[in-house]
N, CA, C, O and CB atoms as a CASP TS submission, in Angstrom:
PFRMAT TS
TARGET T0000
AUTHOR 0000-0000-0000
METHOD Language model
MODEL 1
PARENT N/A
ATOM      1  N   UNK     1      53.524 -21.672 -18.886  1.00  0.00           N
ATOM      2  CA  UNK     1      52.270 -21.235 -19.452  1.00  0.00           C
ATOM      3  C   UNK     1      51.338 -22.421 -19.622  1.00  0.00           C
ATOM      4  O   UNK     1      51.565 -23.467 -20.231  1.00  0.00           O
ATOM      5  CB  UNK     1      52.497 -20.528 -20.785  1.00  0.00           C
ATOM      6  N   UNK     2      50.322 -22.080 -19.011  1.00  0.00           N
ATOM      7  CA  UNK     2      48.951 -23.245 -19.890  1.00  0.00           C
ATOM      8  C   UNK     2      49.173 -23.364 -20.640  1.00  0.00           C
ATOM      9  O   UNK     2      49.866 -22.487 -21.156  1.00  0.00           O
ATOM     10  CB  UNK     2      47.604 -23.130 -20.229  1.00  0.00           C
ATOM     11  N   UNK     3      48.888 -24.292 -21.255  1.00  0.00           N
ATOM     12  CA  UNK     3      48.433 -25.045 -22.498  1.00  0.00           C
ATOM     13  C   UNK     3      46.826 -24.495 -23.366  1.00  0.00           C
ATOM     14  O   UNK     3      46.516 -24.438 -24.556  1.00  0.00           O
ATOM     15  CB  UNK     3      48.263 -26.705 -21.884  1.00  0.00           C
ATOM     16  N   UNK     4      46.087 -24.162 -22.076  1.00  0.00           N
ATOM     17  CA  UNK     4      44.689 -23.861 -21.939  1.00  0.00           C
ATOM     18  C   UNK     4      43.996 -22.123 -22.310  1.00  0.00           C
ATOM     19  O   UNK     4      43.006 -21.501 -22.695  1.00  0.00           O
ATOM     20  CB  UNK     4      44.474 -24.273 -20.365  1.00  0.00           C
ATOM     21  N   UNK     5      45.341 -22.021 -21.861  1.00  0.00           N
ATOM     22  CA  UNK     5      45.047 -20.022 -21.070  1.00  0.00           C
ATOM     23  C   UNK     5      44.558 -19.700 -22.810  1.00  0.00           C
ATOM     24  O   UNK     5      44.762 -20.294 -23.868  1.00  0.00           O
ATOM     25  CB  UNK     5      47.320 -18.538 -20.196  1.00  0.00           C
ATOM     26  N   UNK     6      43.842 -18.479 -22.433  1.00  0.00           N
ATOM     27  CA  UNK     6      43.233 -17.824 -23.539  1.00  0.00           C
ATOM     28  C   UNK     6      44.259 -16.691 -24.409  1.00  0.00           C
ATOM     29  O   UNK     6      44.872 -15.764 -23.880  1.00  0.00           O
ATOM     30  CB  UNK     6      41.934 -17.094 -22.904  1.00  0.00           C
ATOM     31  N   UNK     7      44.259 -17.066 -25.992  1.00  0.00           N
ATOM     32  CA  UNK     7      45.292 -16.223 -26.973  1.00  0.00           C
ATOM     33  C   UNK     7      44.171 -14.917 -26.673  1.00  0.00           C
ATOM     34  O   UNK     7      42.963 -14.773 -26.861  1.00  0.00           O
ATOM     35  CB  UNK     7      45.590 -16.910 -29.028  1.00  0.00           C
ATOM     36  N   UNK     8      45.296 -14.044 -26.091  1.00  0.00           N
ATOM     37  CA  UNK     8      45.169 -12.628 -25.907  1.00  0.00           C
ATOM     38  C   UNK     8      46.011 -11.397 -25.956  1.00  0.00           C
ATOM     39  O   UNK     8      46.959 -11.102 -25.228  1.00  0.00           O
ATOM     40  CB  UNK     8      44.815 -12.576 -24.989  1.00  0.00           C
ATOM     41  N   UNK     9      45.525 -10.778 -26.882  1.00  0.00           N
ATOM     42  CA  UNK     9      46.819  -9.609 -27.330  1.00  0.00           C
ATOM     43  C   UNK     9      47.755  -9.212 -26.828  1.00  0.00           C
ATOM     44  O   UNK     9      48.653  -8.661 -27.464  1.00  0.00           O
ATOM     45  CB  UNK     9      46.603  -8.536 -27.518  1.00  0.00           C
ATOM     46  N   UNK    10      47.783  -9.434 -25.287  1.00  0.00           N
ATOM     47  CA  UNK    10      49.110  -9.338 -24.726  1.00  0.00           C
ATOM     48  C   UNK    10      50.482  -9.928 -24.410  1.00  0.00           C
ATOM     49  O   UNK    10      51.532  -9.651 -23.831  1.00  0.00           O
ATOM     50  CB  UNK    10      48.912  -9.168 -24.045  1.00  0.00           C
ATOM     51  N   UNK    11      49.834 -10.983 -25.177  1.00  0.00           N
ATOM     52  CA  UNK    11      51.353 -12.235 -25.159  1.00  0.00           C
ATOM     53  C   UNK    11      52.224 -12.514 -25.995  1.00  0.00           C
ATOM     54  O   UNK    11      51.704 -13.267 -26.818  1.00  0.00           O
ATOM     55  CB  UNK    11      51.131 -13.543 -25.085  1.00  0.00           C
ATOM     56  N   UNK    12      53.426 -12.293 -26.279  1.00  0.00           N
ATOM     57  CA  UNK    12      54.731 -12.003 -26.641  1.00  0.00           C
ATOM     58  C   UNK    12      54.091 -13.060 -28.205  1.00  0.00           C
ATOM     59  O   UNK    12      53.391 -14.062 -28.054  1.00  0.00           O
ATOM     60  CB  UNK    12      56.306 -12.590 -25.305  1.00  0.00           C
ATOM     61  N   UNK    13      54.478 -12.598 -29.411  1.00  0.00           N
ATOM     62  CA  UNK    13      54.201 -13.330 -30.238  1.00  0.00           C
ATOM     63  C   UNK    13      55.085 -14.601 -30.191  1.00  0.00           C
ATOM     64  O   UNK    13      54.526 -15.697 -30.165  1.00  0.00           O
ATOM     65  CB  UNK    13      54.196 -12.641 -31.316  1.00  0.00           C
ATOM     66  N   UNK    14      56.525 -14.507 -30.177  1.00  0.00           N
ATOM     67  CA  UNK    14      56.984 -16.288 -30.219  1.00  0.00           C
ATOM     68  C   UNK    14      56.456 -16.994 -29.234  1.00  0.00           C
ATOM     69  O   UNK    14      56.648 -18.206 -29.332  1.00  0.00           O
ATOM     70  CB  UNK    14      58.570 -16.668 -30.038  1.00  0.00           C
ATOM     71  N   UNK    15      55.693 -16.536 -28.071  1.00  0.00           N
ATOM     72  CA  UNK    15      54.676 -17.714 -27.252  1.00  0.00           C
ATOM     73  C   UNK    15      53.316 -18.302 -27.855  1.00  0.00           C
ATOM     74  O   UNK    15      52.813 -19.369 -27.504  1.00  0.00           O
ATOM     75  CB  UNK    15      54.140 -17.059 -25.876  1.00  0.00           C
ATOM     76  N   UNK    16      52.859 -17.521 -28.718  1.00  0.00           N
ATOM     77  CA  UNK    16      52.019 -17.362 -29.254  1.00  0.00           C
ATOM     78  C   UNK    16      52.240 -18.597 -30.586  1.00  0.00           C
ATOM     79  O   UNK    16      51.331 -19.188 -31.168  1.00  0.00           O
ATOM     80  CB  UNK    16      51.932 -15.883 -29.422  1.00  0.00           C
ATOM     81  N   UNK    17      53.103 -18.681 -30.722  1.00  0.00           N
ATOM     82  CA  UNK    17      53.293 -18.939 -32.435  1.00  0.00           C
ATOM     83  C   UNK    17      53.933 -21.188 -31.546  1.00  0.00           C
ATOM     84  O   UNK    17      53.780 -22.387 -31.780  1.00  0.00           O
ATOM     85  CB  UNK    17      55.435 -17.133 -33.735  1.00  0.00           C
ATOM     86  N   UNK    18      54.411 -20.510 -30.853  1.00  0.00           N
ATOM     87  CA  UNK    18      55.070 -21.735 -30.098  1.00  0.00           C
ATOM     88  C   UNK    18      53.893 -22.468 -29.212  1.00  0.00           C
ATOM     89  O   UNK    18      54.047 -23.601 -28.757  1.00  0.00           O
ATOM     90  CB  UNK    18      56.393 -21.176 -29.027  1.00  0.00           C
ATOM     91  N   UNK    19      53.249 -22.047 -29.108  1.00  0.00           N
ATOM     92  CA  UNK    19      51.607 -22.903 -27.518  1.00  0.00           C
ATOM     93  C   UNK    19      50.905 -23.009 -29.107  1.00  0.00           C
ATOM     94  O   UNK    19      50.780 -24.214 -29.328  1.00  0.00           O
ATOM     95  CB  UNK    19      50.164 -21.161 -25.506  1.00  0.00           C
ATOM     96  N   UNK    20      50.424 -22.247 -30.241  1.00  0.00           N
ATOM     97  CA  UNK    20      49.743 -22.854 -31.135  1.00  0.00           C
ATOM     98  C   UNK    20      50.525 -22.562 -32.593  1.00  0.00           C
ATOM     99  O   UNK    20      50.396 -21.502 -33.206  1.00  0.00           O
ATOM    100  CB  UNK    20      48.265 -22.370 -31.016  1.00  0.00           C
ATOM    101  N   UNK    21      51.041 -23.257 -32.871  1.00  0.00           N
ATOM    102  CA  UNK    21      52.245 -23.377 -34.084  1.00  0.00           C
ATOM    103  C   UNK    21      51.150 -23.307 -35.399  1.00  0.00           C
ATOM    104  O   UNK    21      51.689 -23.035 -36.472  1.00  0.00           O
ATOM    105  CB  UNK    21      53.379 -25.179 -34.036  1.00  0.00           C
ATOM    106  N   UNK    22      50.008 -23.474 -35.422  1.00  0.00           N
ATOM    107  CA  UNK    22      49.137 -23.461 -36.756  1.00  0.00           C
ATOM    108  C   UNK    22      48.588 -21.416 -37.114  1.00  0.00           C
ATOM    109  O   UNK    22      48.298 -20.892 -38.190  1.00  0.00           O
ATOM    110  CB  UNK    22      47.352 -24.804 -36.284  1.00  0.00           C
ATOM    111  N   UNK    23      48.663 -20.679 -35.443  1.00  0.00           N
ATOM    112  CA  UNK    23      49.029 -19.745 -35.849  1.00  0.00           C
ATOM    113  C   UNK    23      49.867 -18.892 -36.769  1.00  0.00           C
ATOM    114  O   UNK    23      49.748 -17.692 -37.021  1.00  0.00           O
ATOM    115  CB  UNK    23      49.083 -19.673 -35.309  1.00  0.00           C
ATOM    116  N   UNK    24      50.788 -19.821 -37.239  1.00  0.00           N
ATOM    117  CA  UNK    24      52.360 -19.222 -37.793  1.00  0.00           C
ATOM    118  C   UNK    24      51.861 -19.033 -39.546  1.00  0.00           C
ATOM    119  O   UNK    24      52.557 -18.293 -40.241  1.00  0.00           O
ATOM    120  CB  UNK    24      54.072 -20.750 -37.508  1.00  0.00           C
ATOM    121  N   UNK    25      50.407 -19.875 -40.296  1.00  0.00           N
ATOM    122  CA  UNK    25      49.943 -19.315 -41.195  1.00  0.00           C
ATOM    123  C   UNK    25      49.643 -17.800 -40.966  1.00  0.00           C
ATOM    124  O   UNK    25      49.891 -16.875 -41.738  1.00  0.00           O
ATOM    125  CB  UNK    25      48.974 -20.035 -41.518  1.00  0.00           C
ATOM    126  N   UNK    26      49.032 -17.747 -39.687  1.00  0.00           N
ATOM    127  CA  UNK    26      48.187 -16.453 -39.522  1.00  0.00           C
ATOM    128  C   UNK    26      49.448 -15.239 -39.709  1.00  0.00           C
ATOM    129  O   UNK    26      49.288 -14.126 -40.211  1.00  0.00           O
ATOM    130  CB  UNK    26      47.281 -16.404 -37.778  1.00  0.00           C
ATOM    131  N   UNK    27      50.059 -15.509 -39.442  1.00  0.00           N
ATOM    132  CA  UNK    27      51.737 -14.324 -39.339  1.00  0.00           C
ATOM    133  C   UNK    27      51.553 -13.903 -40.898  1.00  0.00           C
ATOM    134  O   UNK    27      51.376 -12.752 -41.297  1.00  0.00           O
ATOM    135  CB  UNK    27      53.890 -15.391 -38.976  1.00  0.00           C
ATOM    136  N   UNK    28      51.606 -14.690 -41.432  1.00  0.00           N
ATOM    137  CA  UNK    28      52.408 -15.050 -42.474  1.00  0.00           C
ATOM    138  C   UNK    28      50.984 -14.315 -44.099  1.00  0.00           C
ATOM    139  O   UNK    28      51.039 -13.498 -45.018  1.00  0.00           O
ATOM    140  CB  UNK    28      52.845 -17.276 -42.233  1.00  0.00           C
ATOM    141  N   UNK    29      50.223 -15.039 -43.672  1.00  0.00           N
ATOM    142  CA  UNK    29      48.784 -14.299 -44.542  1.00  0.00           C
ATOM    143  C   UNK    29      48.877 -13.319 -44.266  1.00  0.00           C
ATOM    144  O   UNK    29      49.267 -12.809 -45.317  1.00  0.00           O
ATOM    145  CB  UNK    29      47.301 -14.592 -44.324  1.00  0.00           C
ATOM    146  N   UNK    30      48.774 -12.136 -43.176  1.00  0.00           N
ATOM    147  CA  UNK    30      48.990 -10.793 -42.829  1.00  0.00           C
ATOM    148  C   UNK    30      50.021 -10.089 -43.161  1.00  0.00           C
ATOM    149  O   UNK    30      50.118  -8.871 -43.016  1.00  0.00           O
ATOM    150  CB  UNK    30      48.957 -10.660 -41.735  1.00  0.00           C
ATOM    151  N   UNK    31      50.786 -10.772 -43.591  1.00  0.00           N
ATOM    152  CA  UNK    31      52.403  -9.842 -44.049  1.00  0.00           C
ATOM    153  C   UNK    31      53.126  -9.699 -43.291  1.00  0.00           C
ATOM    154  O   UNK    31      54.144  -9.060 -43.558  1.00  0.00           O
ATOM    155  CB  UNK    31      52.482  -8.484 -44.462  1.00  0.00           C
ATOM    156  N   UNK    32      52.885 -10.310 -41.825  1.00  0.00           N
ATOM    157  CA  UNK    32      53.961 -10.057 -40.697  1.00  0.00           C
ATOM    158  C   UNK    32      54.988 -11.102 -41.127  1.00  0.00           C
ATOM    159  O   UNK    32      54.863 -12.280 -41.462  1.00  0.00           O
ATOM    160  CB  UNK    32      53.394 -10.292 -39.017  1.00  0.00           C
ATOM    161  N   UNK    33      56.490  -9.948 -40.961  1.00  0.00           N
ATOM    162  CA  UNK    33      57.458 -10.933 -40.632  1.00  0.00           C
ATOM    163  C   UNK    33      58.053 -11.806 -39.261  1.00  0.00           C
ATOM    164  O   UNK    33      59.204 -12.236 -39.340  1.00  0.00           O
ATOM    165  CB  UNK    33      58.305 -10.360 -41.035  1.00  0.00           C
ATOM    166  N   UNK    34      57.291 -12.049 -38.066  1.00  0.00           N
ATOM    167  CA  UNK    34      57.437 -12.404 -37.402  1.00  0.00           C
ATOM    168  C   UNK    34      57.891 -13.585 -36.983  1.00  0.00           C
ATOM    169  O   UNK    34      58.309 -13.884 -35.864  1.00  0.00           O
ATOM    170  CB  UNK    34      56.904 -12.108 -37.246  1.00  0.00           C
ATOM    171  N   UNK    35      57.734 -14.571 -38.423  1.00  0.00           N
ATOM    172  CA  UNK    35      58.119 -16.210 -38.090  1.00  0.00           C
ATOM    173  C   UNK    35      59.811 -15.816 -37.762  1.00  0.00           C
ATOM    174  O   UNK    35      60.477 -15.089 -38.499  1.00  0.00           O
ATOM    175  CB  UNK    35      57.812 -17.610 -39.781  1.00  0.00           C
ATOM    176  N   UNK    36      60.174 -16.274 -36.868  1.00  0.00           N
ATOM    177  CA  UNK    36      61.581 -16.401 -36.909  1.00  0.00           C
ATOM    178  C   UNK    36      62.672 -15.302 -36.312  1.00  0.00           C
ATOM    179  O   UNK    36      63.880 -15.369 -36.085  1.00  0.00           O
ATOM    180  CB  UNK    36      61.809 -16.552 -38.237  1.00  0.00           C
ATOM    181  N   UNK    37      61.493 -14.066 -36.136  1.00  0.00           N
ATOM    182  CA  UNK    37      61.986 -12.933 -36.055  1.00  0.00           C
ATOM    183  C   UNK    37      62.487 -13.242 -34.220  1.00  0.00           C
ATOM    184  O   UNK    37      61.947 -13.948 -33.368  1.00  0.00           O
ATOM    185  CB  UNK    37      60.768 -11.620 -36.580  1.00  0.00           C
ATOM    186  N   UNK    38      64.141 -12.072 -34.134  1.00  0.00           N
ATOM    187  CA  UNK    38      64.382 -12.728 -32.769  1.00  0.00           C
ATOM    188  C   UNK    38      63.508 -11.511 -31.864  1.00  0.00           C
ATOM    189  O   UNK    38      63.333 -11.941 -30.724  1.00  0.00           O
ATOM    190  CB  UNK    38      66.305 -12.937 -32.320  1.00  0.00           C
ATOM    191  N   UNK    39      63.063 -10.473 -31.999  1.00  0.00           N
ATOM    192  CA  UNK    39      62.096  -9.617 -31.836  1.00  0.00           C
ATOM    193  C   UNK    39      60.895  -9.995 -31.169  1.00  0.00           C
ATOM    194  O   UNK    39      60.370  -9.536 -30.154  1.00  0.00           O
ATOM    195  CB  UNK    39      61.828  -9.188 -32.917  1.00  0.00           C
ATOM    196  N   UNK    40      60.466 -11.182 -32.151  1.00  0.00           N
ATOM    197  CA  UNK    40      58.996 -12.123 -31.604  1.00  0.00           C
ATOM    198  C   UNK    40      59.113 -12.516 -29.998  1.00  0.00           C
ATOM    199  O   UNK    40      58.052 -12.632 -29.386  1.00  0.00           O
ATOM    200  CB  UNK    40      58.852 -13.860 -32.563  1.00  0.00           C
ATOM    201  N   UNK    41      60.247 -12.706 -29.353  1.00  0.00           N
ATOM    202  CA  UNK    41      59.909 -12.955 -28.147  1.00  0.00           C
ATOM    203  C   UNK    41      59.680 -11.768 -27.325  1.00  0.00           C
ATOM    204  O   UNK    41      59.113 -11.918 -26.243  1.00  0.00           O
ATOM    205  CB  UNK    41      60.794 -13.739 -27.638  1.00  0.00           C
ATOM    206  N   UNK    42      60.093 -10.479 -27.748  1.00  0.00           N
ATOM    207  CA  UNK    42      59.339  -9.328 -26.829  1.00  0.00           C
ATOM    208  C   UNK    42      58.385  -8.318 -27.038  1.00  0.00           C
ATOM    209  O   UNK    42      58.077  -7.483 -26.188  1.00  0.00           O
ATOM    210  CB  UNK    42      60.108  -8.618 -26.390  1.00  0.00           C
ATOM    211  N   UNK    43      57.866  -8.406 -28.298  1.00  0.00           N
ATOM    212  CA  UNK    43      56.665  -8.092 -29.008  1.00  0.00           C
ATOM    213  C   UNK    43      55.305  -8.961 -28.513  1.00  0.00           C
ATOM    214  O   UNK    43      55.070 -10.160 -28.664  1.00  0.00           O
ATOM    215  CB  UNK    43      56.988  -8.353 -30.537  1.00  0.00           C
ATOM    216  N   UNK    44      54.591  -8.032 -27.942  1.00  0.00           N
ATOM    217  CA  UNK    44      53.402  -8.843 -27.895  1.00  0.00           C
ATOM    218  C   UNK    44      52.578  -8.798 -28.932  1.00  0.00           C
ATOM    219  O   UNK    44      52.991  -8.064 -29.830  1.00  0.00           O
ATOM    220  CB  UNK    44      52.682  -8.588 -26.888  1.00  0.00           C
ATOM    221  N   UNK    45      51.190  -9.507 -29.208  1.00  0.00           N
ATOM    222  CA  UNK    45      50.377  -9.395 -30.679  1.00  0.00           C
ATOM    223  C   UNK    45      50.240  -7.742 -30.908  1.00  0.00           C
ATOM    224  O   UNK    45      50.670  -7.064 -31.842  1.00  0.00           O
ATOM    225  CB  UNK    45      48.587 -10.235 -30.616  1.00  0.00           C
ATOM    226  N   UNK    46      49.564  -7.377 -29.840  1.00  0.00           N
ATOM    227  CA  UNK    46      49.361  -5.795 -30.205  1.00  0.00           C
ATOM    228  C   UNK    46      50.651  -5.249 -30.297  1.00  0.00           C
ATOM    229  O   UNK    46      50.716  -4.432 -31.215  1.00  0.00           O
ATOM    230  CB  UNK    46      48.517  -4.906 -29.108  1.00  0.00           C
ATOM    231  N   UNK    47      51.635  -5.391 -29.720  1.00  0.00           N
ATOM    232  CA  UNK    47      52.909  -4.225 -30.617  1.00  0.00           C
ATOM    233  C   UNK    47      53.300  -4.627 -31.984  1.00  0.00           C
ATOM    234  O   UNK    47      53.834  -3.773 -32.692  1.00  0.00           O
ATOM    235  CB  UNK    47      54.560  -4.157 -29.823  1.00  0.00           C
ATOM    236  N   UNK    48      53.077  -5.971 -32.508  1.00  0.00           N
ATOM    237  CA  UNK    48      53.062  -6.407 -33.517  1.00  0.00           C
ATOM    238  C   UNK    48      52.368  -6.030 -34.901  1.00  0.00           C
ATOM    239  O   UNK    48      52.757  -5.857 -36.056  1.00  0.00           O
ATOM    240  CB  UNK    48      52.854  -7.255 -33.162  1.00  0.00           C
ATOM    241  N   UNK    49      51.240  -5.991 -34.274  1.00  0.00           N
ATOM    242  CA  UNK    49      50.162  -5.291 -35.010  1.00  0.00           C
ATOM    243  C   UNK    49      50.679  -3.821 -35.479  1.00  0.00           C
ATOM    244  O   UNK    49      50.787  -3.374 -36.620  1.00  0.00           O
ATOM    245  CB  UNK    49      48.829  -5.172 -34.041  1.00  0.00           C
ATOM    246  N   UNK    50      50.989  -3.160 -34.103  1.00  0.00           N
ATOM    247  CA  UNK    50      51.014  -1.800 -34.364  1.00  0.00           C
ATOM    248  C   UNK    50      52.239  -1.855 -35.427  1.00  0.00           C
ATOM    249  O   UNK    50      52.192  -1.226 -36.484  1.00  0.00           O
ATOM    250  CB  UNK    50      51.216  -0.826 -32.965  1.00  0.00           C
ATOM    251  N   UNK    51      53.077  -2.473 -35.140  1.00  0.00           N
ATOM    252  CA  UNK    51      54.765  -2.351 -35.790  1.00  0.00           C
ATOM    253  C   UNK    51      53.735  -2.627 -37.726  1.00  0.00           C
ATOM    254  O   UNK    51      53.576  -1.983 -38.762  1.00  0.00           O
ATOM    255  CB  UNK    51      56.521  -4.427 -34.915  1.00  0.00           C
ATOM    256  N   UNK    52      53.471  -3.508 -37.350  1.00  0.00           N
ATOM    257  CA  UNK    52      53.016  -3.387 -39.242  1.00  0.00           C
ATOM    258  C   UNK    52      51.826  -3.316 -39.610  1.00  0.00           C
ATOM    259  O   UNK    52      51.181  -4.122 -40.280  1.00  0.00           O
ATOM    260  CB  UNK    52      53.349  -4.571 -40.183  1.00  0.00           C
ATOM    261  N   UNK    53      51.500  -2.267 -39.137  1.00  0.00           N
ATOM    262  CA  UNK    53      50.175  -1.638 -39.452  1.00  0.00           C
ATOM    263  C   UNK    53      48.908  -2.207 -39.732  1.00  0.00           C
ATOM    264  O   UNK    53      48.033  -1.727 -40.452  1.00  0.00           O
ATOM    265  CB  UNK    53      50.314  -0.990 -40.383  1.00  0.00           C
ATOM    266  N   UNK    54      48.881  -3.532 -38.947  1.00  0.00           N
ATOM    267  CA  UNK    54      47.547  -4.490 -39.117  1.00  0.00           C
ATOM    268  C   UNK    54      46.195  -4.426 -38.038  1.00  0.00           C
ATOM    269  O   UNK    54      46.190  -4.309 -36.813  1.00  0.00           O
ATOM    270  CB  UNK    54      48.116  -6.042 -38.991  1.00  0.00           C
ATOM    271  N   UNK    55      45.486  -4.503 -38.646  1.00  0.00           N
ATOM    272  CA  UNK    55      44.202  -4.193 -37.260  1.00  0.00           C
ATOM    273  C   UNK    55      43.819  -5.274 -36.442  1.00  0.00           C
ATOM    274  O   UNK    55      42.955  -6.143 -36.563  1.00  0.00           O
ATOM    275  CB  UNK    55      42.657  -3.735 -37.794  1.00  0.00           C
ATOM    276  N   UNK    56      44.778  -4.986 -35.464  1.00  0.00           N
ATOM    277  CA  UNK    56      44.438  -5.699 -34.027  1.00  0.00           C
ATOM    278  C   UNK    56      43.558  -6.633 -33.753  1.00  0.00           C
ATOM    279  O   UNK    56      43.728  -7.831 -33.527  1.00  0.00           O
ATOM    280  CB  UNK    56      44.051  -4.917 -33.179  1.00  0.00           C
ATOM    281  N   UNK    57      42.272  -5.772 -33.802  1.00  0.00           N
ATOM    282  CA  UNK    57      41.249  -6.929 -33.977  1.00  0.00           C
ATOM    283  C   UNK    57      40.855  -7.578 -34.733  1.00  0.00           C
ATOM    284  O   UNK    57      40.093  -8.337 -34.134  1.00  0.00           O
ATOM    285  CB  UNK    57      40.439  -6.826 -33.789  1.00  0.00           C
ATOM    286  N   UNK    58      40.861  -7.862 -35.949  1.00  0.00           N
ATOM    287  CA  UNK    58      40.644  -8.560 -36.818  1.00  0.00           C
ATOM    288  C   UNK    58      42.107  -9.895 -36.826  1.00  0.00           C
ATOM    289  O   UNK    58      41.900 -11.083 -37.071  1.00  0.00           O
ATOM    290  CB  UNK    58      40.402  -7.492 -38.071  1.00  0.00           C
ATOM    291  N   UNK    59      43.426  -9.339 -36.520  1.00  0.00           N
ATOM    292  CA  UNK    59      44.215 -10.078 -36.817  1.00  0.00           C
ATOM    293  C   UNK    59      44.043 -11.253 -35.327  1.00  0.00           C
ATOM    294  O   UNK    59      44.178 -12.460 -35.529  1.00  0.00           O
ATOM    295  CB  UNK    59      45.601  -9.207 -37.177  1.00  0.00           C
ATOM    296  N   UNK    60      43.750 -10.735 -33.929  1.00  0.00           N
ATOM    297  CA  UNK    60      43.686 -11.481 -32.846  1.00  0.00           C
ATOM    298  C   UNK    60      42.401 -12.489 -33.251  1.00  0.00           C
ATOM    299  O   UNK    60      42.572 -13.699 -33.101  1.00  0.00           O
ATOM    300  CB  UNK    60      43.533 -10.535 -31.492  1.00  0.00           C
ATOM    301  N   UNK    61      41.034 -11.964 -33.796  1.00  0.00           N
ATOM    302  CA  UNK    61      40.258 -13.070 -34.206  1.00  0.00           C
ATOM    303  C   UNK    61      40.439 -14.165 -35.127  1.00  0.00           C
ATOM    304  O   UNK    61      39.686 -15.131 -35.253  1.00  0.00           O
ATOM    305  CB  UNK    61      39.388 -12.646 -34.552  1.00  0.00           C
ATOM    306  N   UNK    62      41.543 -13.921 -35.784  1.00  0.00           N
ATOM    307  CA  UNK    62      41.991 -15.110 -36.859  1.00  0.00           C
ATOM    308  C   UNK    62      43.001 -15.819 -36.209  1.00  0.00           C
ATOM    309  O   UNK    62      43.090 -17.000 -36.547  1.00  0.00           O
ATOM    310  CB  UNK    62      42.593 -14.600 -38.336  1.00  0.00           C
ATOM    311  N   UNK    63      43.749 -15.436 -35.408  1.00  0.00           N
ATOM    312  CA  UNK    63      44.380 -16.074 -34.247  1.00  0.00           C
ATOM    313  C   UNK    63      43.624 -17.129 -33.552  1.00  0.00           C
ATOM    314  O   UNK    63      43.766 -18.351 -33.522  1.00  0.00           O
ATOM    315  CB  UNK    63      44.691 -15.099 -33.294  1.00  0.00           C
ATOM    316  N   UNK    64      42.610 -16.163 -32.892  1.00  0.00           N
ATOM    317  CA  UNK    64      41.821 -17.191 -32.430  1.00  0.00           C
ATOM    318  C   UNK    64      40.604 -18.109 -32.374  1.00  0.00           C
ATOM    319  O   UNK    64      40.030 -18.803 -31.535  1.00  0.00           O
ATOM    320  CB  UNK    64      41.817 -16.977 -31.891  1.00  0.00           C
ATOM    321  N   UNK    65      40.437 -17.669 -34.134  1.00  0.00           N
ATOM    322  CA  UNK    65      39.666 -19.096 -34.515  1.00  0.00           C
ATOM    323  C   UNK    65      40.502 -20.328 -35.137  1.00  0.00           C
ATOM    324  O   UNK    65      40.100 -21.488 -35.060  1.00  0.00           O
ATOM    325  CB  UNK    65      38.532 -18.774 -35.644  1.00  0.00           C
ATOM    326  N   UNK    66      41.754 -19.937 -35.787  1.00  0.00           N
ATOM    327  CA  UNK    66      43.015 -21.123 -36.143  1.00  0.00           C
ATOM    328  C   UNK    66      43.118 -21.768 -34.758  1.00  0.00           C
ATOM    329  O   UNK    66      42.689 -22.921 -34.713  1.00  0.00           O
ATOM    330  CB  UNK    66      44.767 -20.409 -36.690  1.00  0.00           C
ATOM    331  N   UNK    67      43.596 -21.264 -33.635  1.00  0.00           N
ATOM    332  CA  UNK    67      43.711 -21.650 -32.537  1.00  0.00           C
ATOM    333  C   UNK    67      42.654 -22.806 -32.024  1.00  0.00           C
ATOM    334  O   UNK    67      42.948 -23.944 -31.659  1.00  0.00           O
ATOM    335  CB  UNK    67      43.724 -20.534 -31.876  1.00  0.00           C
ATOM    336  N   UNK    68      41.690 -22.366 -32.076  1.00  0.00           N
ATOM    337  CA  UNK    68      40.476 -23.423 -31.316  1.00  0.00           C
ATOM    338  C   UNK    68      40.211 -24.094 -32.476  1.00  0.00           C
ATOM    339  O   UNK    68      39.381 -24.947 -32.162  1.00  0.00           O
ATOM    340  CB  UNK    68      38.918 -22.722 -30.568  1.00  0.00           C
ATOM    341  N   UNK    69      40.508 -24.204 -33.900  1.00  0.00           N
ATOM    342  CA  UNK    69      40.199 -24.965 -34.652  1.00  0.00           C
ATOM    343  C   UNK    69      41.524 -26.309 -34.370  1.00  0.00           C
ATOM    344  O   UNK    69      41.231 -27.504 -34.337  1.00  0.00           O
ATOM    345  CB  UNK    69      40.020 -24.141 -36.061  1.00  0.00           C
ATOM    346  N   UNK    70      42.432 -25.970 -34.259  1.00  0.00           N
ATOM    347  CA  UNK    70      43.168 -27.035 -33.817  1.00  0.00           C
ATOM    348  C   UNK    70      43.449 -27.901 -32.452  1.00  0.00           C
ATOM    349  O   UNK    70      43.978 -29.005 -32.316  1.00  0.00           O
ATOM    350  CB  UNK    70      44.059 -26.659 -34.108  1.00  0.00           C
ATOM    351  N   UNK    71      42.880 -26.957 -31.460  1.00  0.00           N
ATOM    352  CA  UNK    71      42.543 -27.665 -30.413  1.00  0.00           C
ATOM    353  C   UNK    71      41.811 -28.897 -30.505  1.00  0.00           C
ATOM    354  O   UNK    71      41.522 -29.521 -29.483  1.00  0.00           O
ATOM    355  CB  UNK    71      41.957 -26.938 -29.709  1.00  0.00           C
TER
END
């Protein structure tokens, strides 16, 4: 995987949490249990979302302003 490629709802959350590790607040403020979870590698953000009832879009934009803030 890039380093570069754009955080987009379709990518397995432990890639997600692993290419930008400052994401792993974002899990975690939302109530997802995902840090750690062995699940996270075949869950993408949106099944994630859906699994605990968080709104998609709002949770992918906090994704990806943590994200480019640490870039």
């Amino acid at each position: 995987m890039k380093k570069d490629a754009a955080l987009t709802a379709d990518l397995m959350v432990d890639d997600v949490m692993r290419r930008w590790p400052s994401t792993i607040r974002v899990f975690l403020d939302f109530r997802m249990r995902c840090v750690g979870c062995p699940i996270a590698t075949f869950h993408s953000v949106d099944e994630a979302c859906d699994e605990h009832s968080v709104d998609a879009r709002a949770f992918l934009s906090k994704l990806r302003d943590i994200a480019k803030a640490a870039a």
